[in-house]
C-alpha positions in Angstrom: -245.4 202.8 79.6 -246.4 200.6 82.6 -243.2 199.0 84.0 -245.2 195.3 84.0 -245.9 196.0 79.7 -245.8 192.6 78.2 -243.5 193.9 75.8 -240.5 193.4 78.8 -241.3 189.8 79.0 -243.8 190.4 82.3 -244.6 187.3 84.5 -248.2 188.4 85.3 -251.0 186.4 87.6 -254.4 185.8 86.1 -255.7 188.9 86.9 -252.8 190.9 84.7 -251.2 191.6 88.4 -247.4 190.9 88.4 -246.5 188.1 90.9 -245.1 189.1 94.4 -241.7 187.5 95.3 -243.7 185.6 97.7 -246.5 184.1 96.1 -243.8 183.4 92.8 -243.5 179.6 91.5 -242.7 177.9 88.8 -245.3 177.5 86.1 -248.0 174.5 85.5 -248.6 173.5 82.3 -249.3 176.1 80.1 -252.9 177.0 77.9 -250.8 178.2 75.1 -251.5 176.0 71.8 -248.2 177.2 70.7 -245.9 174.6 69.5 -243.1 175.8 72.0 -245.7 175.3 75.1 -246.8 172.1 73.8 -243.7 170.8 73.8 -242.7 172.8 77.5 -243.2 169.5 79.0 -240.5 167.6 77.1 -237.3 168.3 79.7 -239.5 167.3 83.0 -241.3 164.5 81.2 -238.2 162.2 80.2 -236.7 161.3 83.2 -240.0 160.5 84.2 -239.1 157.7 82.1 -242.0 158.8 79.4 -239.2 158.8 76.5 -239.9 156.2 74.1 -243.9 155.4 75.5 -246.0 157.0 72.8 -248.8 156.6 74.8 -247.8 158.5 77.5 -246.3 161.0 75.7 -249.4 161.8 73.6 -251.4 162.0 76.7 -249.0 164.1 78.6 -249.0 166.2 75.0 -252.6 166.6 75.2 -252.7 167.7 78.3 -250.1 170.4 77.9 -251.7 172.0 74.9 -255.4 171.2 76.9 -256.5 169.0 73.4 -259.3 166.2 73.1 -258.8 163.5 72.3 -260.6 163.8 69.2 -258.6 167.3 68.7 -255.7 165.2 68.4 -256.9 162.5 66.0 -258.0 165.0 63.8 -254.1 166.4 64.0 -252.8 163.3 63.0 -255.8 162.3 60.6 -256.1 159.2 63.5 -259.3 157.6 65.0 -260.1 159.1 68.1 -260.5 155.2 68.9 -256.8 155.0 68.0 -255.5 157.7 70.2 -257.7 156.2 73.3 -256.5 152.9 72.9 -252.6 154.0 72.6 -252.7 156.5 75.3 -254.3 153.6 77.8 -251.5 151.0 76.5 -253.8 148.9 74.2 -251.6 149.6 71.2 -248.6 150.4 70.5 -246.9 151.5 67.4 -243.4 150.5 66.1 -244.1 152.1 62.3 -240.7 154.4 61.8 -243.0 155.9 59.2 -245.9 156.2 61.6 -243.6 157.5 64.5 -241.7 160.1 62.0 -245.6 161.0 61.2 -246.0 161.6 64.8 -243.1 163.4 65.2 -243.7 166.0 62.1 -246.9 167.0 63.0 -246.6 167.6 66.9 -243.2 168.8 66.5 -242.2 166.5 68.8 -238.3 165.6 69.0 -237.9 162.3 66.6 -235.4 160.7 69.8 -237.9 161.7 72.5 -240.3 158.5 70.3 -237.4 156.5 70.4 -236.5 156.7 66.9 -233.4 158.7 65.1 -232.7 160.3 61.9 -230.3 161.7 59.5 -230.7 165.1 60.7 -230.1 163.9 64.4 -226.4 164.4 64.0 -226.8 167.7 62.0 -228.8 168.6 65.3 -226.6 168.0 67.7 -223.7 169.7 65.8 -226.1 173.0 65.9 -226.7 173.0 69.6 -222.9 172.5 69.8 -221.8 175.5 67.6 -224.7 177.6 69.4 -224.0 177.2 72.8 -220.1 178.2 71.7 -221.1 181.2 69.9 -222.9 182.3 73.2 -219.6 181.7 75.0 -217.5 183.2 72.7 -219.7 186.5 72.4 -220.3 186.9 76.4 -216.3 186.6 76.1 -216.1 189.6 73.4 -218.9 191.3 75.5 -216.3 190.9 78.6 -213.6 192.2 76.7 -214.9 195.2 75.6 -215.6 193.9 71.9 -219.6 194.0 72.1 -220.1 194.9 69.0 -218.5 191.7 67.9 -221.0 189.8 69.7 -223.8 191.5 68.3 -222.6 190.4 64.8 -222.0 186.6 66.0 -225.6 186.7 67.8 -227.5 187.7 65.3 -227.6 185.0 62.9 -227.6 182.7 65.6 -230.9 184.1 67.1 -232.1 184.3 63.3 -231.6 180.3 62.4 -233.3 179.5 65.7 -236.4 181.6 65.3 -236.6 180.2 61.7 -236.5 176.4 62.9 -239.0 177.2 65.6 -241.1 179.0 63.5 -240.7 175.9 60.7 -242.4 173.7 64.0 -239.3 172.0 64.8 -239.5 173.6 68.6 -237.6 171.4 70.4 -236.9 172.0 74.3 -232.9 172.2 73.6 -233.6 174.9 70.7 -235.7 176.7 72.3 -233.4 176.7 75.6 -230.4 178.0 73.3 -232.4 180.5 71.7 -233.5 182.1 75.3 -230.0 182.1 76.0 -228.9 183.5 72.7 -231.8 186.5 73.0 -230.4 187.2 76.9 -227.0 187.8 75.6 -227.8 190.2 72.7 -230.1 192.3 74.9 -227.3 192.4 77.6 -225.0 193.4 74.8 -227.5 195.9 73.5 -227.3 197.0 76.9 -223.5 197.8 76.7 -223.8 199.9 72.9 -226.8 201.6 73.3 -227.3 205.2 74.4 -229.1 205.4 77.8 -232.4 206.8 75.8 -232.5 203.5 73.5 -232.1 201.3 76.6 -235.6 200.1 76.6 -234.4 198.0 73.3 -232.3 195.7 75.7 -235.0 195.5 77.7 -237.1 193.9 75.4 -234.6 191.4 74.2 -234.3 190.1 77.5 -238.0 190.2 78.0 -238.2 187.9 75.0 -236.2 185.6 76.3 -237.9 185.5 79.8 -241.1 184.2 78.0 -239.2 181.3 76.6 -237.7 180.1 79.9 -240.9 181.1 81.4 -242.4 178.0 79.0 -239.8 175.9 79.6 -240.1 175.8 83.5 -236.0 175.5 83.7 -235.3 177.0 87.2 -231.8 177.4 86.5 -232.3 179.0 82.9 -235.4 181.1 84.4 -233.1 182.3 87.2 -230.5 183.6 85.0 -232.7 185.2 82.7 -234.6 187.0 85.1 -231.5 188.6 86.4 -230.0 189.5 83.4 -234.0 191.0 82.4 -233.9 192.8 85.8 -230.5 194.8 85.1 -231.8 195.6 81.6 -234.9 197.0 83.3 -232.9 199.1 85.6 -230.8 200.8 82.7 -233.9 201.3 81.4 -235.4 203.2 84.3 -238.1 200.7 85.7 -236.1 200.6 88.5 -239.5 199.0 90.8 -239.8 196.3 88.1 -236.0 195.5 88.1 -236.4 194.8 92.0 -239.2 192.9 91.8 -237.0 190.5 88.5 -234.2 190.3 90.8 -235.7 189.1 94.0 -237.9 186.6 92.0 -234.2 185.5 90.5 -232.8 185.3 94.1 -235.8 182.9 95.3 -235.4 180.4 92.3 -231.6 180.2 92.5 -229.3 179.8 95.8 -225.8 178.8 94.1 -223.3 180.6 95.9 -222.0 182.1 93.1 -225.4 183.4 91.4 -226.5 184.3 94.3 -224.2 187.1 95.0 -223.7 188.7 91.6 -227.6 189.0 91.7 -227.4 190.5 95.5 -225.0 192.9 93.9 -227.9 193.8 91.1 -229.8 194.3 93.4 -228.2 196.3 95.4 -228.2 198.9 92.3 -231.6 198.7 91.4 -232.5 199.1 95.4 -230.4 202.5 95.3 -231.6 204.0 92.1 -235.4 203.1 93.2 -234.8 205.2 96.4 -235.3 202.3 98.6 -232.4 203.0 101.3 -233.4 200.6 103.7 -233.1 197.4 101.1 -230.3 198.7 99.6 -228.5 198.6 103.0 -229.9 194.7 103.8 -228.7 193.8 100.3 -224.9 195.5 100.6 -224.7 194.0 104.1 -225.3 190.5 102.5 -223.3 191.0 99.8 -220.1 191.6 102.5 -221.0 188.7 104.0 -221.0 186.4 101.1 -217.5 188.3 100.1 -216.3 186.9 103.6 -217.8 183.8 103.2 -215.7 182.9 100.0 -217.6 179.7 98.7 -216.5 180.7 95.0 -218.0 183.2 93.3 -218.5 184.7 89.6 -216.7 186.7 88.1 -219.0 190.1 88.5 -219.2 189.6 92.4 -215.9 190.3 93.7 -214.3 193.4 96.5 -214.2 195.9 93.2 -217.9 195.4 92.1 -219.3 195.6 95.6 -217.2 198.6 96.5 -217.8 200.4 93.3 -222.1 199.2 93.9 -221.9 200.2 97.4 -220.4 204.0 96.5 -222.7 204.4 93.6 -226.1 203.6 96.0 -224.9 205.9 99.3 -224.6 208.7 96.6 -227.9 208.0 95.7 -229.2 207.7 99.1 -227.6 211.0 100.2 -224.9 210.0 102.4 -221.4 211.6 100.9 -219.5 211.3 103.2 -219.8 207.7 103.9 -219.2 207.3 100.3 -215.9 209.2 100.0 -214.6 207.3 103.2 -215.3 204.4 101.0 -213.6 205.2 97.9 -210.2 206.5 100.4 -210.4 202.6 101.0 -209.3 202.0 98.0 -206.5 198.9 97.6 -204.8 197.8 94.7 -205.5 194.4 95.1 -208.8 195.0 94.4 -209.3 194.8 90.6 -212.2 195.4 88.2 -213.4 192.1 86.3 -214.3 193.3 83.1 -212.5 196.5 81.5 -216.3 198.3 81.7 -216.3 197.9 85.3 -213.3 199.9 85.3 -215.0 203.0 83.5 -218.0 202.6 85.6 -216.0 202.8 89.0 -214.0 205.6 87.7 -216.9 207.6 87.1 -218.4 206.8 90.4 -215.5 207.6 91.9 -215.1 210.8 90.3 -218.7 211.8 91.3 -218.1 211.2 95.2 -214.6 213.1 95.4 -216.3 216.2 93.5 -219.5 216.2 96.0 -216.6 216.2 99.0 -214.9 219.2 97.3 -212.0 217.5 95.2 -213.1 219.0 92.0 -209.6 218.5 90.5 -209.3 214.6 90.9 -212.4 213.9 90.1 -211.5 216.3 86.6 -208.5 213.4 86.5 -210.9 210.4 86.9 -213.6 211.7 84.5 -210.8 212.2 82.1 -209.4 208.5 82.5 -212.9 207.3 82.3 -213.9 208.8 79.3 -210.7 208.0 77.0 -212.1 204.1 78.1 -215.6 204.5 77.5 -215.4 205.6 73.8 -212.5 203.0 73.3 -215.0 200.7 74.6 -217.9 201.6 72.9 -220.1 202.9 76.2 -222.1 205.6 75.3 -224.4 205.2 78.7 -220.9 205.8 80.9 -220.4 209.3 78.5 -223.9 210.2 78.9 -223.1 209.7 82.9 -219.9 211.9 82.3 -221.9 214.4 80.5 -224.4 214.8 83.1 -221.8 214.9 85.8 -220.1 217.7 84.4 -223.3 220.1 83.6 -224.4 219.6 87.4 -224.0 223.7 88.4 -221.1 224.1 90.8 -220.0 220.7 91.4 -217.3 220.7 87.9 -216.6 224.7 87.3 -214.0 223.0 84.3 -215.8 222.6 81.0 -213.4 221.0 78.9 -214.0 217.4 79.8 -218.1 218.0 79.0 -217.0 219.3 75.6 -214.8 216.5 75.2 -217.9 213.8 76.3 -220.2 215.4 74.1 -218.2 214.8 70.9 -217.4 211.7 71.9 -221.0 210.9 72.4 -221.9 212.1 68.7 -218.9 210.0 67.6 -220.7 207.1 69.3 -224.0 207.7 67.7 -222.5 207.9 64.4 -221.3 204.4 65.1 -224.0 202.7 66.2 -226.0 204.4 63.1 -223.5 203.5 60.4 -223.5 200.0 62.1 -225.1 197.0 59.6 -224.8 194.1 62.3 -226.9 195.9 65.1 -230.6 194.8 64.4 -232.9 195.6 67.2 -236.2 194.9 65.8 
């Protein structure tokens, strides 16, 4: 399948190209006549201090879901008279009931006409409890407990398609339901086997066409990042380079910025592109000096471990041992997967220089943590480790991934939370 299929959530130009990192901007009202692109222009439009003038909100409507005026009339069951002489200022209208018409039919948020309602406060409460399930799932994901925040997710990502699909598609719902669909894919991305990886993928890509409508450069950023790892597990490794440089350009925080260098720095490696991969790491050093404050995935351990994995890949070993002999203890992994994923790095590197025996150890260590875990991808990296001729002449650990890796499978088969459709 191409790597720019649709079904990834692909940014593509009007000719079906995908954008270069240079010619990539934020989008222009879109020709959708869905109700969540119709209503795209909601977040940019109220400061613009349109909140509360139906005129100008029914001509900025309009022109967001490219309607007549007479299209529109015959929406609301108006005169097209009606709508021209509100739009230029000539009438207004103070009817609740006409407004709450209004607001039904567009599926236009009842407070962006200036009125409320009862449900306002049952509103609010959701986008509340939504936004703290995310939290609280990327904090299970963190802990090693993704399976836990599939099962929270899931009905969240279930209530908000439903109320978006009822035509309530309010900026703020939609915004938590991008974010809701970014988390489960990158939490797909931790259960699933390395062959069901394009399942992630798509999650992700679902919610990039969301914040794609919604022209949030912060949200898109994120989302675009997260899409571009998912990609890169997946093995559309050019795609994932092209996500995470487009995330770069919309997004300079300090913070962002170098958890997305480190990305990067991956996807660069695995692609075979030695040259950006050494740009990227050499950045990513830089910001580590720098110390501005960072996340939590872009600290020494993940650069180190990202920097090991990609001269491996580029075929420079012994550069790569002399990296993990670097080793110091104050360097610590920020999630408990990290620490599987260095181990197994680091086992690969000391087996290439010849010290088959610790990296037996390491592999060993790593593997007891990847099924406690739940990281069938890290196994399937031990297995093929260990069936490389010549470079692990000891068997038992292979034996020992592959039944773990069944185990796994079982797992995830007997699981009744994990929808992927």
């Amino acid at each position: 399948m191409p790597e720019s299929s649709d079904q990834y959530g692909s940014i593509a130009s009007r000719s079906g190209v995908l954008t270069s990192c240079a010619a990539y901007q934020l989008p222009a009202s879109q020709a959708s006549r869905t109700l969540i692109a119709a209503a795209s222009w909601l977040p940019r439009a109220e400061p613009d201090g349109l909140k509360g003038n139906v005129g100008a909100i029914l001509l900025s409507y309009r022109r967001a879901g490219q309607l007549t005026q007479q299209q529109l009339a015959d929406m609301l069951g108006f005169d097209r008279t009606y709508i021209s002489m509100i739009e230029r200022g000539r009438r207004s209208i103070t009817d609740r009931g006409t407004l709450r018409h209004i607001s039904r039919t567009l599926a236009i948020p009842p407070h962006v006409l200036g009125i409320t309602g009862l449900d306002d406060a049952d509103f609010s409460a959701m986008l509340s409890f939504g936004s703290s399930v995310i939290r609280l799932a990327d904090i299970a994901r963190h802990g090693g407990r993704a399976a836990e925040a599939v099962s929270e997710l899931w009905p969240l990502i279930t209530r908000l398609e439903t109320r978006i699909a009822s035509g309530h598609a309010e900026p703020e719902a939609a915004r938590l339901l991008a974010q809701a669909r970014v988390s489960f894919g990158v939490t797909l991305g931790h259960l699933l086997p390395e062959e069901q990886m394009a399942t992630a993928a798509r999650w992700t890509g679902r919610a990039l066409r969301l914040a794609w409508d919604l022209g949030d450069r912060t949200l898109l950023a994120s989302v675009l990042r997260m899409h571009g790892n998912e990609l890169r597990k997946a093995g559309h490794t050019a795609a994932a380079v092209i996500r995470l440089r487009q995330s770069l350009q919309l997004n300079d925080h300090p913070g962002h910025h170098g958890a997305t260098l480190v990305l990067l720095a991956r996807a660069a490696a695995e692609s075979g592109q030695a040259d950006l991969f050494d740009t990227v790491t050499g950045q990513c050093v830089q910001a580590l000096k720098a110390d501005k404050g960072h996340e939590v995935f872009f600290n020494a351990f993940t650069v180190r471990e990202v920097r090991i994995r990609g001269l491996l890949a580029t075929d420079r070993t012994r550069e790569a041992v002399d990296l993990v002999e670097s080793f110091t203890a104050k360097e610590s992994p920020p999630t408990p997967q990290w620490r599987v994923i260095e181990r197994v790095t680091t086992a690969d590197a000391l087996a290439r220089a010849g010290d088959e025996h610790a990296g037996i150890g390491m592999l060993s260590a790593a593997l007891s943590d990847a099924e406690t875990l739940r990281l069938p991808h890290q196994v399937q990296r031990i297995i093929r480790l260990t069936d490389q001729s010549g470079q692990f002449r000891n068997q038992t650990v292979r034996m020992q991934a592959q039944a773990a890796l069944t185990r796994l499978e079982r797992k995830l088969t007997e699981s009744t939370a994990l929808r992927t459709s």
